[in-house]
N, CA, C and O of each residue as an XYZ file, in Angstrom:
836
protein
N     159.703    -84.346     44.090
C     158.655    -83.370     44.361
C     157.853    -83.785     45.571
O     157.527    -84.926     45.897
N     157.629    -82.780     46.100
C     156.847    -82.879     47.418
C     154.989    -82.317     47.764
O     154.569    -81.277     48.271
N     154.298    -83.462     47.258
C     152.763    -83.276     47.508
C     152.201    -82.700     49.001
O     151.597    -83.454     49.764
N     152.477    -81.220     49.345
C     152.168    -81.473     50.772
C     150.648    -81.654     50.920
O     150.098    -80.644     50.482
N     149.882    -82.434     51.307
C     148.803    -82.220     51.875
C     147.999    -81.803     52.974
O     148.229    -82.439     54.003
N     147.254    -81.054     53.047
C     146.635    -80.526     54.345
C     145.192    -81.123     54.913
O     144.234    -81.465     54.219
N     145.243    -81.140     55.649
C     143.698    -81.420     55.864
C     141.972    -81.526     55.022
O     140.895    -82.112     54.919
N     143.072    -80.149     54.495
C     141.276    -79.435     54.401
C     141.006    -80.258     52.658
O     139.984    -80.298     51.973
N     142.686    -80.942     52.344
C     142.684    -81.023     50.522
C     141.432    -82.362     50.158
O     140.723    -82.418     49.154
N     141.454    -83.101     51.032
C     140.686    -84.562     50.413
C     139.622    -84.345     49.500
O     139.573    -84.840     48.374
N     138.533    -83.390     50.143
C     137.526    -82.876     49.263
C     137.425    -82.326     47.722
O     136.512    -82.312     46.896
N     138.578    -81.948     47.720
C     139.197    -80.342     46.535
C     140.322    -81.112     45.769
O     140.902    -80.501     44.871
N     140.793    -82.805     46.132
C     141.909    -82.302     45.352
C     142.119    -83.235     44.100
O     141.794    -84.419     44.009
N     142.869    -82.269     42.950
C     142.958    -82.674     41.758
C     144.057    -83.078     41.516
O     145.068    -82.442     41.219
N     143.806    -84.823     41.710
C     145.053    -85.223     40.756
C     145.610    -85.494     40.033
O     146.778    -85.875     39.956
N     144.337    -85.237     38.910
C     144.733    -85.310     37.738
C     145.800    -83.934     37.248
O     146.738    -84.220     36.505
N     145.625    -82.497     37.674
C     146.486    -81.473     38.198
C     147.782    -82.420     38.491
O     148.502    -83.073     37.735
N     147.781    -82.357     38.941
C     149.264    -83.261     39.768
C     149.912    -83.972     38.880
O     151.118    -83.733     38.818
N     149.423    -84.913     38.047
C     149.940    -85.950     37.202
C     150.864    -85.078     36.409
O     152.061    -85.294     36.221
N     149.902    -83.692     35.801
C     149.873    -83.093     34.506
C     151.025    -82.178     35.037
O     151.615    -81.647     34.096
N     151.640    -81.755     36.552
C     152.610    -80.750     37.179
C     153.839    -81.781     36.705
O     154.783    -81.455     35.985
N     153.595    -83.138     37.296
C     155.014    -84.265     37.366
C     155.435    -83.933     36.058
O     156.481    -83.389     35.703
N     154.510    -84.322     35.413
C     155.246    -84.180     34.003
C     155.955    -83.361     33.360
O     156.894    -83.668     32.626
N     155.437    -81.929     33.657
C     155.727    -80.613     33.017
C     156.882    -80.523     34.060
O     157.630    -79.683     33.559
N     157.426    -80.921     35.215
C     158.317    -80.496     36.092
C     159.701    -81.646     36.148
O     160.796    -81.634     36.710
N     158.875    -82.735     35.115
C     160.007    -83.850     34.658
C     160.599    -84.533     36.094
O     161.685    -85.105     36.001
N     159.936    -84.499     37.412
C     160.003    -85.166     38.746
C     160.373    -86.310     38.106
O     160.166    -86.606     36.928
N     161.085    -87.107     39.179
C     161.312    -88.690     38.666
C     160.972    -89.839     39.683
O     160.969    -91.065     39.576
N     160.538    -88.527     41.243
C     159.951    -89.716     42.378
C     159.052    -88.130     43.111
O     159.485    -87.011     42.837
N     157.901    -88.312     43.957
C     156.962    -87.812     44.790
C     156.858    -88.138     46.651
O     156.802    -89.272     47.127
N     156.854    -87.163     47.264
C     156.876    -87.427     49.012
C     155.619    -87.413     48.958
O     155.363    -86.421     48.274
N     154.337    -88.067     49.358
C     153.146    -87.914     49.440
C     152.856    -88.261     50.664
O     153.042    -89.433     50.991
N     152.266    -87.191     51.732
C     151.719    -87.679     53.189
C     150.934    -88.833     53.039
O     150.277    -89.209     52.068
N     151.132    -89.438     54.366
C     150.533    -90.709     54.389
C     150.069    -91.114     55.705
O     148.842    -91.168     55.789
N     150.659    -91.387     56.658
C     150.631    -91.720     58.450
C     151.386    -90.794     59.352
O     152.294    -89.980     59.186
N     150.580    -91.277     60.512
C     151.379    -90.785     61.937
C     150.726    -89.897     62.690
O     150.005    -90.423     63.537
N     150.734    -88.343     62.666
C     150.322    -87.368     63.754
C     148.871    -87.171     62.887
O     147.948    -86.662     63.523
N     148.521    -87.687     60.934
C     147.869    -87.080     60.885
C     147.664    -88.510     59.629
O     148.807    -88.821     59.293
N     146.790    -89.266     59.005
C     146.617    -90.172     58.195
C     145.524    -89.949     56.949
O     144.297    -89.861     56.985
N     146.429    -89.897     55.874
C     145.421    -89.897     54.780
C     145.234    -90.881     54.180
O     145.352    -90.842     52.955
N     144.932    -91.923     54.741
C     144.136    -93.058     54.281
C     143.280    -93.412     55.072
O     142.928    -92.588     55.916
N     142.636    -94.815     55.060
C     141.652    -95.524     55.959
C     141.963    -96.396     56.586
O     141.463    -97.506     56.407
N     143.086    -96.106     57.714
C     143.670    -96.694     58.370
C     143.163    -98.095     59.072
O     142.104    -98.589     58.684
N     143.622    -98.473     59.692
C     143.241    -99.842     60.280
C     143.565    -99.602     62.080
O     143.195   -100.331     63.000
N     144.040    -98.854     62.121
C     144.311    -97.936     63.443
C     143.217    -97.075     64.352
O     142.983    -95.880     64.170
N     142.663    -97.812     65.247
C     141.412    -96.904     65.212
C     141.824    -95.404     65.700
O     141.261    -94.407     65.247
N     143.073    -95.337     66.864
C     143.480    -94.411     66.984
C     144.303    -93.237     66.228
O     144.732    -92.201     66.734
N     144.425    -93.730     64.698
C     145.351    -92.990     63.935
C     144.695    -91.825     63.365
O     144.418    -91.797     62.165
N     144.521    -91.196     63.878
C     143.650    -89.595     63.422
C     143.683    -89.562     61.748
O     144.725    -89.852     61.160
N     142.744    -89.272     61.187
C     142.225    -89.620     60.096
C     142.140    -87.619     59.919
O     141.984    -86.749     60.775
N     142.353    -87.532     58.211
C     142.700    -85.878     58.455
C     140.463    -85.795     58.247
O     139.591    -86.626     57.994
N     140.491    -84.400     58.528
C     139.370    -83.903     59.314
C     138.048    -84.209     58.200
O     136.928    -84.495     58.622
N     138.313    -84.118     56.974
C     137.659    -84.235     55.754
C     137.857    -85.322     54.911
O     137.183    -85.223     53.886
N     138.615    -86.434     54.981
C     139.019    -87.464     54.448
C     137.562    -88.108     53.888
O     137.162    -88.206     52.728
N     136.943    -88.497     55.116
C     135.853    -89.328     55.148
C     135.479    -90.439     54.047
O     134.650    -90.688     53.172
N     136.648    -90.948     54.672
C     136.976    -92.398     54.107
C     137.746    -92.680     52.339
O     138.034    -93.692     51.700
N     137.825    -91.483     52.126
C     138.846    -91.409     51.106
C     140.075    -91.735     50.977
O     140.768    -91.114     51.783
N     140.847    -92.661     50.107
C     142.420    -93.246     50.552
C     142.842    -91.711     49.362
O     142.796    -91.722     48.132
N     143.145    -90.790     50.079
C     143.824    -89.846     49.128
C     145.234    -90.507     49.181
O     145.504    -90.935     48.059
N     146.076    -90.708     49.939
C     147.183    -91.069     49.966
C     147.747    -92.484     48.871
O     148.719    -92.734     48.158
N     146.386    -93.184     49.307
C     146.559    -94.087     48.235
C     146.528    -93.947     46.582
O     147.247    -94.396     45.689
N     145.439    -93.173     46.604
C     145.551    -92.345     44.873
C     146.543    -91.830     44.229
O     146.830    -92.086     43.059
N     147.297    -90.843     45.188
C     148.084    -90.241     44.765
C     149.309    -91.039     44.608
O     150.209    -90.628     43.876
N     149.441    -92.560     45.477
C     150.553    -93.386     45.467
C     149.873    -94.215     43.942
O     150.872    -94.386     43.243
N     149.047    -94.588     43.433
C     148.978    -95.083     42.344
C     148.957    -94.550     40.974
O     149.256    -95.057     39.893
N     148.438    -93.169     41.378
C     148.385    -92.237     40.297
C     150.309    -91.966     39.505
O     150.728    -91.928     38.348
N     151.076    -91.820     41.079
C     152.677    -91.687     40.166
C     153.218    -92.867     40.159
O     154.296    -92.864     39.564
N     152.728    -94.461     40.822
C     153.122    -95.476     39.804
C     152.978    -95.808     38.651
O     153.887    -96.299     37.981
N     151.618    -95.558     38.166
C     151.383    -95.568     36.974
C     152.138    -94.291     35.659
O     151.902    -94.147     34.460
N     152.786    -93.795     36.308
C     153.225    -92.371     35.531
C     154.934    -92.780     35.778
O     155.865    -92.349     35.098
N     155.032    -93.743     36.964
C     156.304    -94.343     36.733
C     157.413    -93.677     37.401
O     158.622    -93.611     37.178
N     156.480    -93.112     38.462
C     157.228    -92.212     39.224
C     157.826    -93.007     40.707
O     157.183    -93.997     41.055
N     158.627    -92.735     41.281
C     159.127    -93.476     42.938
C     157.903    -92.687     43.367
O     157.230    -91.790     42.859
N     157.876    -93.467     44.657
C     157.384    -92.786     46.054
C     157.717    -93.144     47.073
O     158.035    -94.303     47.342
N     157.701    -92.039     47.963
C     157.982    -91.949     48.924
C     157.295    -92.017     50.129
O     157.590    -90.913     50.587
N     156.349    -92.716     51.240
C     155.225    -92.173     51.438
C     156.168    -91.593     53.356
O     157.002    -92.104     54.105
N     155.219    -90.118     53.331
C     155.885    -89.063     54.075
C     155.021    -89.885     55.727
O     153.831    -90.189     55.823
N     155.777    -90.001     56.479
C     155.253    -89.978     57.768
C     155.635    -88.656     59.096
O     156.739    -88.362     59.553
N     154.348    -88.105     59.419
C     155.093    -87.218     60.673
C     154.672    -87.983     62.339
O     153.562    -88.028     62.869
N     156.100    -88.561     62.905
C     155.525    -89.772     63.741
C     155.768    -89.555     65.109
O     156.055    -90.548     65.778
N     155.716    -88.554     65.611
C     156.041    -88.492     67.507
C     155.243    -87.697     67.970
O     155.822    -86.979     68.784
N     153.870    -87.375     67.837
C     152.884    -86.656     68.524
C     151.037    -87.208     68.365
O     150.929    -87.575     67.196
N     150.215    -87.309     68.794
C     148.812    -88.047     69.056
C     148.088    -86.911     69.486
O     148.728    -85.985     69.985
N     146.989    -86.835     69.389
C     145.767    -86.108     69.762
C     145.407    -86.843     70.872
O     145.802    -87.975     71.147
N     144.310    -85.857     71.768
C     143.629    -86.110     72.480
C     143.293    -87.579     72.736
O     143.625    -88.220     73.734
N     142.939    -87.801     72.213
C     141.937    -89.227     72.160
C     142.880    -90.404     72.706
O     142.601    -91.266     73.539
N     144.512    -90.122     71.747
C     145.333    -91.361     71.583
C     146.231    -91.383     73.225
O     146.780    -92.343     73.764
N     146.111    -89.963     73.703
C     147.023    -90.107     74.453
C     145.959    -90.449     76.068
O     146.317    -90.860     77.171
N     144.861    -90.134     75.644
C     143.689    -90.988     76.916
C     143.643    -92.176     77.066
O     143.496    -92.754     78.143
N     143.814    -92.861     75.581
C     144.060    -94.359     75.832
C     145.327    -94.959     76.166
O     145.419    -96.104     76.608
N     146.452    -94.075     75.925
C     147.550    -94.913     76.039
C     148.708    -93.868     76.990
O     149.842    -93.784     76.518
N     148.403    -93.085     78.322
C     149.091    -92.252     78.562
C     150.650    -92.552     78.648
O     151.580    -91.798     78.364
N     150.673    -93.513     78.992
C     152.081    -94.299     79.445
C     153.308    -94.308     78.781
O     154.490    -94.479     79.078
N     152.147    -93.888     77.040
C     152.961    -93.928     76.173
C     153.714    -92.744     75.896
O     154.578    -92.832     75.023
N     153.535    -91.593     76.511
C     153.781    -90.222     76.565
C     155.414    -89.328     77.037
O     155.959    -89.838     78.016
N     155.906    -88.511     76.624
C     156.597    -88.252     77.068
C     156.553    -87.014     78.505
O     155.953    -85.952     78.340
N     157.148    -87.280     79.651
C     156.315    -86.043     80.840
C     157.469    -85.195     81.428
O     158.627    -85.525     81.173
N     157.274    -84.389     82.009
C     158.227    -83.462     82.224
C     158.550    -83.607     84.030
O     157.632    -83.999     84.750
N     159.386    -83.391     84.399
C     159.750    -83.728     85.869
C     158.645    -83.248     86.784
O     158.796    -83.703     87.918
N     157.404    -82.344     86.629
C     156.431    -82.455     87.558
C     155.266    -83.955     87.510
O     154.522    -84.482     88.337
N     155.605    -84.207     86.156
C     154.790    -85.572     85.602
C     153.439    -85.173     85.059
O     152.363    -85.682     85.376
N     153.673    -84.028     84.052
C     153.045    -83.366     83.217
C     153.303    -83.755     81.931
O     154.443    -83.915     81.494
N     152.116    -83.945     81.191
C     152.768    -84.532     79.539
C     153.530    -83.444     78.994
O     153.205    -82.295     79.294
N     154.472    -83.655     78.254
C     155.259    -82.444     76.850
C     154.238    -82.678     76.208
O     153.690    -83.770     76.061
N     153.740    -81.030     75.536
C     153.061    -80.903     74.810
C     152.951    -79.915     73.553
O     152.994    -78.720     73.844
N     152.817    -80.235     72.221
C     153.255    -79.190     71.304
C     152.087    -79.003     70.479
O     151.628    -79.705     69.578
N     151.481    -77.276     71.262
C     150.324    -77.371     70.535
C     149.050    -78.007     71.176
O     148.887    -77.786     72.376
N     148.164    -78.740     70.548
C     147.275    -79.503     71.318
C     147.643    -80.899     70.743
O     146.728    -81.624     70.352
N     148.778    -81.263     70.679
C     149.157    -83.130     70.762
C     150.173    -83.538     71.739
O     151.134    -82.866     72.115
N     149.938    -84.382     71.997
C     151.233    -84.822     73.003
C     152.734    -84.937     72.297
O     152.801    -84.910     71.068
N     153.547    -85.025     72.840
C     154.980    -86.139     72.246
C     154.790    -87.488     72.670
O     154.297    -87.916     73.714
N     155.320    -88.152     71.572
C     155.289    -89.758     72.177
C     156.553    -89.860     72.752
O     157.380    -88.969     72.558
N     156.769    -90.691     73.334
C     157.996    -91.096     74.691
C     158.953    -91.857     73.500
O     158.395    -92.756     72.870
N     160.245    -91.564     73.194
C     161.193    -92.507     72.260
C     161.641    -93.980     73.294
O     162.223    -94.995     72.913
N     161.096    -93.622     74.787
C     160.885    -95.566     74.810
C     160.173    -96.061     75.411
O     160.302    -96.739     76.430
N     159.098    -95.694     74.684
C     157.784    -96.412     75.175
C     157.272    -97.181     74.045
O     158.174    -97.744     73.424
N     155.998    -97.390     73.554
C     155.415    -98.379     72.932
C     155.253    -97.925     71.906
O     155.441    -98.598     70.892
N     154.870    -96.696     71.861
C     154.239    -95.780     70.921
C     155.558    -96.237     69.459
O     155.273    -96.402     68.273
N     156.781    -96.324     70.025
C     157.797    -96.231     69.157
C     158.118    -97.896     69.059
O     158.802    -98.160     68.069
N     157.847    -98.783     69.688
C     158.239   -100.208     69.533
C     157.198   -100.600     68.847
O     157.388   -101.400     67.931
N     155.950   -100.159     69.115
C     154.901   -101.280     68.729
C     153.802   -100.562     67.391
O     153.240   -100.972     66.376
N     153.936    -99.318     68.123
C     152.694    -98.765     67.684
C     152.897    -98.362     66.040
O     152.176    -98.647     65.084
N     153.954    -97.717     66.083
C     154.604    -97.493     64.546
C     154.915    -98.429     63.478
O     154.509    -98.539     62.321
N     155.703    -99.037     64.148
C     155.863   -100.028     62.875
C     154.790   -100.893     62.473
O     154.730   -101.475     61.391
N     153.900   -100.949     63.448
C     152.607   -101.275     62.691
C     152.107   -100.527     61.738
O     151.847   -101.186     60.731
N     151.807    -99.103     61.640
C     151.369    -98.169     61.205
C     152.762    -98.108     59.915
O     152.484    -97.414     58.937
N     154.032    -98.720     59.903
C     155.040    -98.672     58.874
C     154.188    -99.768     57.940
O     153.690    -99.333     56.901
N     153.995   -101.260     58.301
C     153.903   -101.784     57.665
C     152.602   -101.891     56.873
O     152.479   -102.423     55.769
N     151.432   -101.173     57.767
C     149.886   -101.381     56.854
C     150.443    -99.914     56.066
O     150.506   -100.197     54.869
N     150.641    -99.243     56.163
C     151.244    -98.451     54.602
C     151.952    -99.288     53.475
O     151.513    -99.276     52.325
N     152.914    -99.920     53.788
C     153.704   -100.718     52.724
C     153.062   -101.850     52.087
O     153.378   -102.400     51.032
N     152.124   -102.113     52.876
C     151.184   -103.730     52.374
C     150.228   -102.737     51.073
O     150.258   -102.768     49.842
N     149.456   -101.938     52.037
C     148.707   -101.446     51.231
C     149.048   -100.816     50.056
O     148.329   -101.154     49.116
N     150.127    -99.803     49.727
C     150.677    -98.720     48.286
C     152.051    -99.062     48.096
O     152.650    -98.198     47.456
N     152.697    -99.969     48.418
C     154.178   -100.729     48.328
C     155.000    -99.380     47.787
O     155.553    -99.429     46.688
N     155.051    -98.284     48.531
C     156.439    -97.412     47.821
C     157.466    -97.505     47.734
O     157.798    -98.631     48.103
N     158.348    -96.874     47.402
C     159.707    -97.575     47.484
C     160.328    -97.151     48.445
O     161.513    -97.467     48.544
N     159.572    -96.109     49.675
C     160.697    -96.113     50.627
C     159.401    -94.796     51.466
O     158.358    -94.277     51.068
N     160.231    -94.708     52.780
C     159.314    -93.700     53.746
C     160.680    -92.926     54.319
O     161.810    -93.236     54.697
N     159.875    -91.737     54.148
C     160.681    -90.411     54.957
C     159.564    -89.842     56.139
O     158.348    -89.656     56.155
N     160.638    -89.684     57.069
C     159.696    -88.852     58.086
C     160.139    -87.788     58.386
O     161.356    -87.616     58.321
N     159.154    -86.608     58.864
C     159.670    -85.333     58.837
C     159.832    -84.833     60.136
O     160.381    -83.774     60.444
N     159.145    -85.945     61.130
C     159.284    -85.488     62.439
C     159.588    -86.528     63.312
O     158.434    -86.838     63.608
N     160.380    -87.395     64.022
C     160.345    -88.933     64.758
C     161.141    -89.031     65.559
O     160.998    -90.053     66.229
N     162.284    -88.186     65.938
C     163.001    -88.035     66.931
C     162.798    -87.685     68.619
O     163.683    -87.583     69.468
N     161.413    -87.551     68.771
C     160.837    -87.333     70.242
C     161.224    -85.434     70.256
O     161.053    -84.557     69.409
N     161.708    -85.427     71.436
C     161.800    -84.366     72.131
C     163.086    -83.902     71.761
O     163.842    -84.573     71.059
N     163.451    -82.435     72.343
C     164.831    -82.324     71.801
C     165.469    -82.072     72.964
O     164.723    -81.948     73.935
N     167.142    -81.911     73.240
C     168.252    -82.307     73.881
C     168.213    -81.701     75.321
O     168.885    -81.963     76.319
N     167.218    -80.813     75.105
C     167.147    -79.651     76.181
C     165.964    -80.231     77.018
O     165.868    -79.820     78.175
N     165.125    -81.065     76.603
C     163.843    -81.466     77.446
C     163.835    -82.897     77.849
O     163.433    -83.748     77.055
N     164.301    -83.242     79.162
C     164.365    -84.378     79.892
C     162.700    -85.131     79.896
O     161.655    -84.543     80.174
N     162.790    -85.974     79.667
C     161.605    -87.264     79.858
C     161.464    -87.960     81.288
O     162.354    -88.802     81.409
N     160.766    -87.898     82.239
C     160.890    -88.685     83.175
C     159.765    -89.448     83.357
O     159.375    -89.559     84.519
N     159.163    -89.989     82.507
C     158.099    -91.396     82.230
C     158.725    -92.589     83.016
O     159.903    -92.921     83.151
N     157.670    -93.082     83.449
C     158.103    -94.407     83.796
C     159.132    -95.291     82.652
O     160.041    -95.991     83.099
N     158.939    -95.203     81.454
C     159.703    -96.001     80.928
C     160.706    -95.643     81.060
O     161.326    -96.498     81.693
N     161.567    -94.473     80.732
C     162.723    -93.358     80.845
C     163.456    -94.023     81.838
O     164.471    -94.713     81.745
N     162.431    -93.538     83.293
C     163.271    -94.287     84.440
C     163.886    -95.339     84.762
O     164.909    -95.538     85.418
N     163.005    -96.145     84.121
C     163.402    -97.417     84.383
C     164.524    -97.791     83.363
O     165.504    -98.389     83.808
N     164.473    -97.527     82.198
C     165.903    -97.585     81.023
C     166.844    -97.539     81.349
O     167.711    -98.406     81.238
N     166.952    -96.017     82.072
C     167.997    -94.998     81.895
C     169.241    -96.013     83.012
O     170.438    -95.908     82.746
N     168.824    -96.868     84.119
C     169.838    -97.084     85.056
C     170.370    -96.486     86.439
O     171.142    -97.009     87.243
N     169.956    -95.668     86.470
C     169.692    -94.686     87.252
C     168.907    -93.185     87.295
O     168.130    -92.855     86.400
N     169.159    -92.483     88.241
C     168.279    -91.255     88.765
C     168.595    -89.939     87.334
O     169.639    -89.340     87.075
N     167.453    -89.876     86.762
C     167.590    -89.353     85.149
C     168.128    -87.652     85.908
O     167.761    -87.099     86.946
N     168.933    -87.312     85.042
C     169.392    -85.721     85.495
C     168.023    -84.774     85.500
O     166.966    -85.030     84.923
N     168.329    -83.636     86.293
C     167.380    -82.740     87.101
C     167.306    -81.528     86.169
O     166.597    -80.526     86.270
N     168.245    -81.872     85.199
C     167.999    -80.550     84.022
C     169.099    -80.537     83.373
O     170.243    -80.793     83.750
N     168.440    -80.028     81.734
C     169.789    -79.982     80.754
C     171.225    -79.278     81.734
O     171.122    -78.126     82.155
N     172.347    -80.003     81.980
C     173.569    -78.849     82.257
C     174.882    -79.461     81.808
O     175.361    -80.423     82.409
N     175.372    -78.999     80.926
C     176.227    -80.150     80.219
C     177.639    -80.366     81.278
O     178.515    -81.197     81.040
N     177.643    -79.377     82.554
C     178.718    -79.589     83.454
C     178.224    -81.138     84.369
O     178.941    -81.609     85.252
N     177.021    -81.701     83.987
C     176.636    -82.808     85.037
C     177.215    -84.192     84.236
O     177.009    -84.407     83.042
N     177.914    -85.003     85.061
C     178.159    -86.394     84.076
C     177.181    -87.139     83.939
O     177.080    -87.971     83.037
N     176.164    -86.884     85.007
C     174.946    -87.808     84.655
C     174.153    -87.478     83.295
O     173.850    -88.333     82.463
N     173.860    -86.086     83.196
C     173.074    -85.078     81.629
C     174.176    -85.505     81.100
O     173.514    -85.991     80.183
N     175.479    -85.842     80.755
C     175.913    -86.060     79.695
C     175.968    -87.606     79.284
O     176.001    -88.007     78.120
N     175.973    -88.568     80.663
C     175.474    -89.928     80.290
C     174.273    -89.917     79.593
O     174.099    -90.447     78.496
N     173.330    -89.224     80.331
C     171.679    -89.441     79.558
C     171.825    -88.664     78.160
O     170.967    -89.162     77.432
N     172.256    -88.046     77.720
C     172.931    -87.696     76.575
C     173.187    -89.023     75.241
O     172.484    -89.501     74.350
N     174.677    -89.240     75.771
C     174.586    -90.215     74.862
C     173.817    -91.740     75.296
O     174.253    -92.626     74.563
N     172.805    -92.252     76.282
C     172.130    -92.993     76.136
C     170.745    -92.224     75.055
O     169.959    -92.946     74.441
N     170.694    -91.038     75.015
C     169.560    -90.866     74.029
C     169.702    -91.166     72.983
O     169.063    -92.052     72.416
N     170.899    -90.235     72.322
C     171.409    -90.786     71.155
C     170.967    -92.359     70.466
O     170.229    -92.743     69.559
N     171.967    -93.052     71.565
C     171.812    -94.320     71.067
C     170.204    -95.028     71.241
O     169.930    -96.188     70.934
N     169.433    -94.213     71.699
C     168.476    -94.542     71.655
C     167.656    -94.510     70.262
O     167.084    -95.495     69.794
N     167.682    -93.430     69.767
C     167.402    -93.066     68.542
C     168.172    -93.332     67.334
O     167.953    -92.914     66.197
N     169.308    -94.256     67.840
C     169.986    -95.053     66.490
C     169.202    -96.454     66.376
O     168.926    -96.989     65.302
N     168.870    -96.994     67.718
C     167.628    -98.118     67.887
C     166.815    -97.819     66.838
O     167.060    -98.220     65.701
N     165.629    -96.981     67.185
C     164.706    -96.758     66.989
C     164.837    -96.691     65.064
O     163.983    -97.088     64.272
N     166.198    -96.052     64.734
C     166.646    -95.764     63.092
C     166.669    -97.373     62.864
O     165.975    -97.766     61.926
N     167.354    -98.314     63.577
C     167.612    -99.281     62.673
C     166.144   -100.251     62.869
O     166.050   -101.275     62.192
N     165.093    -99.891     63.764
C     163.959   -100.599     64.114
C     163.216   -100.469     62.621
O     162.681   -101.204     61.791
N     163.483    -99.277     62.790
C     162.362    -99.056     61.215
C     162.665    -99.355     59.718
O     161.944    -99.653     58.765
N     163.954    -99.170     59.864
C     164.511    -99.808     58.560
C     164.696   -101.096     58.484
O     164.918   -101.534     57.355
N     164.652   -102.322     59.937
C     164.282   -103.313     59.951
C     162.659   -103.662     59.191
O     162.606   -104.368     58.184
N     161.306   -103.025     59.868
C     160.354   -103.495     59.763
C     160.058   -102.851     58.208
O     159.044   -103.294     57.667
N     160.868   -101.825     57.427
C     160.190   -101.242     56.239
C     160.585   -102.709     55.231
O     159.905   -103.492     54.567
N     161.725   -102.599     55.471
C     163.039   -103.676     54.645
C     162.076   -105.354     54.774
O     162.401   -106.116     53.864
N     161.258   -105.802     55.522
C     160.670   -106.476     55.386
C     159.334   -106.899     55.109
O     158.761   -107.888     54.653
N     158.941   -105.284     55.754
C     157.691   -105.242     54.988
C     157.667   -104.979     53.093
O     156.703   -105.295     52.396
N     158.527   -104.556     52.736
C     158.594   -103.675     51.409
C     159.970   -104.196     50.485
O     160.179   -103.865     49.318
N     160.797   -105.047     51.276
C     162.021   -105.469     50.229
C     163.234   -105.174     51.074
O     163.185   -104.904     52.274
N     164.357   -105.252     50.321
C     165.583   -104.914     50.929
C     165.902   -103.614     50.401
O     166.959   -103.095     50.758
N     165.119   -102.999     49.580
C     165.682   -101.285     48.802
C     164.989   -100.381     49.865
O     165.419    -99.285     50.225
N     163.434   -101.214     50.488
C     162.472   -100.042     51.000
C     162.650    -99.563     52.282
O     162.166   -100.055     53.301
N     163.594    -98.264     52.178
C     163.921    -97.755     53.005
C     163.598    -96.415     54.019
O     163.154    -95.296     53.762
N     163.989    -96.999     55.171
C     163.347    -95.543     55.995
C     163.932    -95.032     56.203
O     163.657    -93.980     56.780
């Protein structure tokens, strides 16, 4: 079963409701938001956007103790490749930009760059103070793949990775767009086994991302 939470719930929400749904719905594990574009706890991150009404409430954490005790798995949900305002003033570099050297932007958050910091450093920090703190048995994310196939990155980091002059636009007749192709790929098999490195040690050898 899947707890989605929104923003506006910290104030309003009943989990004792919730306990009393698991049961009647005979669930045997819970996805409960937790980190990333949007954090329902009391992060340790000063930049980790805290949802708008939290105010200092570990909802995420409740709800992770409320279905241990009921003996339920969890899962705790991360949505992890986009920052607000704030995060991407402090850390532009970390960004993903478009060939005028304009950030990608979805909405009013940035994308984070799949090789920049945001994804080496910044996350798996943000993996492991979740796992220290509500030890679940594993994290799903619903969003972490960067950008999609059609939208070239030309960040300084990009450039410098890639080996050469990054293609001038999706065209799958170019060998270079189809090199940068499968260097993305394998970029994002990195990034898969990065996290299942840092969960697996933060959380065990089962706790998987």
């Amino acid at each position: 079963g899947q707890t989605n939470i929104t923003e506006a719930d910290p104030p309003r929400y009943d989990i004792e409701w919730w306990r009393g749904q698991w049961k009647r719905t005979r669930v045997q594990g819970v996805i409960i938001n937790a980190g990333g574009i949007v954090a329902y706890y009391p992060s340790k991150y000063p930049l980790q956007y805290r949802a708008r009404f939290l105010e200092g409430r570990d909802l995420y954490g409740e709800l992770c103790r409320a279905a241990h005790a009921d003996g339920l798995a969890v899962l705790a949900r991360m949505d992890s490749n986009r920052a607000g305002e704030e995060f991407y003033r402090a850390h532009p570099d970390w960004f993903a930009r478009d060939a005028k050297g304009e950030p990608y932007r979805v909405g009013d958050r940035y994308v984070a760059c799949i090789n920049g910091p945001y994804y080496e450093e910044y996350l798996p920090g943000v993996l492991r103070e979740i796992i220290e703190r509500s030890h679940p048995e594993g994290i799903t994310d619903n969003s972490w793949s960067g950008l999609g196939r059609d939208s070239i990155c030309y960040c300084e980091n990009c450039a410098r990775r890639f080996g050469e002059a990054l293609p001038r636009r999706a065209d799958w007749d170019d060998p270079v767009y189809r090199r940068w192709i499968e260097w993305s790929y394998a970029r994002r098999l990195e990034i898969w086994d990065l996290n299942n490195k840092v969960t697996r040690a933060a959380g065990g050898p089962e706790c998987l991302w």
